[in-house]
VOGU-3710 file (C-alpha; in Angstrom, 3 decimals, decimal comma):
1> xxxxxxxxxx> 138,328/125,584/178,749  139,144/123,107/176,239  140,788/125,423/174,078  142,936/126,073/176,522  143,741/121,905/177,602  144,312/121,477/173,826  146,982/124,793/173,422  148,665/122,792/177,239  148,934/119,644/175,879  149,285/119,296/172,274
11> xxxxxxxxxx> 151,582/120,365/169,397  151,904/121,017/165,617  149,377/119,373/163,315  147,230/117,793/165,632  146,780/120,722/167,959  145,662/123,005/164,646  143,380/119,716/163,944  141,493/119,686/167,298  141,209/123,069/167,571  139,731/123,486/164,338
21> xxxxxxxxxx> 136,972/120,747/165,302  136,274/122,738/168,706  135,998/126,244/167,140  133,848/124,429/164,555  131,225/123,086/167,015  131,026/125,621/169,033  130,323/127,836/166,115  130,197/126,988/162,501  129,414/130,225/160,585  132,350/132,225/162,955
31> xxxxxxxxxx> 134,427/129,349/162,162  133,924/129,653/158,687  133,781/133,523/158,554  137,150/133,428/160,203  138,142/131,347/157,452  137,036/133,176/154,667  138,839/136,032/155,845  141,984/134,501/156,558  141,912/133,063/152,901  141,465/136,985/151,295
41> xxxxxxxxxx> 143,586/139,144/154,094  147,071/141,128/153,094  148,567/139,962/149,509  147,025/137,167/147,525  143,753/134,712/148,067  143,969/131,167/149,020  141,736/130,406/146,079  141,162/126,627/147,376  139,969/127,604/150,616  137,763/130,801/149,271
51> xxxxxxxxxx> 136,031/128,419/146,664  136,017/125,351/148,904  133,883/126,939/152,099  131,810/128,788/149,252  130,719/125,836/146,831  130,135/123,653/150,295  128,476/126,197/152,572  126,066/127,249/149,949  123,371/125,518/150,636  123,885/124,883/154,322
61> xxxxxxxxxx> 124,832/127,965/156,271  126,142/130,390/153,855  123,311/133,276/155,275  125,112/132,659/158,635  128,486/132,934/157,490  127,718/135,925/155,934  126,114/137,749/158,961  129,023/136,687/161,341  131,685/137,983/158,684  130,080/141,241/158,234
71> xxxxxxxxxx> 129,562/141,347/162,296  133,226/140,513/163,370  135,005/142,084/160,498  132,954/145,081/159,802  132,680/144,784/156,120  130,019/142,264/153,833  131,405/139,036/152,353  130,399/140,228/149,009  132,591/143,816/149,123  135,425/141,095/150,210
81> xxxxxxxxxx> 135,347/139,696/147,133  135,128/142,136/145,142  137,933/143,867/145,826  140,121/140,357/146,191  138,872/138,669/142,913  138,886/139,223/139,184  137,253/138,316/136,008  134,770/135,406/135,520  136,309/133,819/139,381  134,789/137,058/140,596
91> xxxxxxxxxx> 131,564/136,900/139,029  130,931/133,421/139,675  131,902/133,891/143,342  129,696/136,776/144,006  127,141/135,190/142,018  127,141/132,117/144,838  127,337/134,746/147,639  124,939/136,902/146,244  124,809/140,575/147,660  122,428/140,277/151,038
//
């Protein structure tokens, strides 16, 4: 697995770099799912990342990312928010997810 050749034989930034591209490829809206959950888990938000893969998957693959989130982590994109986010951030956020 390639995965597995890239963990063997690289290190530090670059490793996090190509694995990032394969986990992409092989499949965007887990990728991003993954990412959107890393940004909101335990005590704060990565605000950069939670806006950044919202505002850019919108219009691509959003529906996708939603579905994969909800099926790996158990609970809907939109309930994430919620409870991570306040004030007009929140609002516009779930307004750009939108509930379904």
């Amino acid at each position: 697995d390639i995965l597995n050749s890239i963990d063997r034989e690289m290190s530090g930034d670059l490793k996090a770099g190509f694995k990032c591209i394969v986990q992409c490829s092989r499949n965007p809206a887990g990728y991003f799912a993954d990412r959107l959950w890393k940004s909101m888990k335990g005590a704060g938000t990565d605000d950069a990342t939670l806006i950044r893969i919202v505002v850019s998957r919108s219009e691509i693959d959003l529906v996708e990312i939603k579905a994969a989130f909800l099926q790996k982590y158990h609970k809907t994109l939109y309930k994430m928010i919620q409870g991570d986010c306040s004030g007009d951030y929140k609002k516009l956020l779930l307004t750009a997810v939108g509930m379904n």
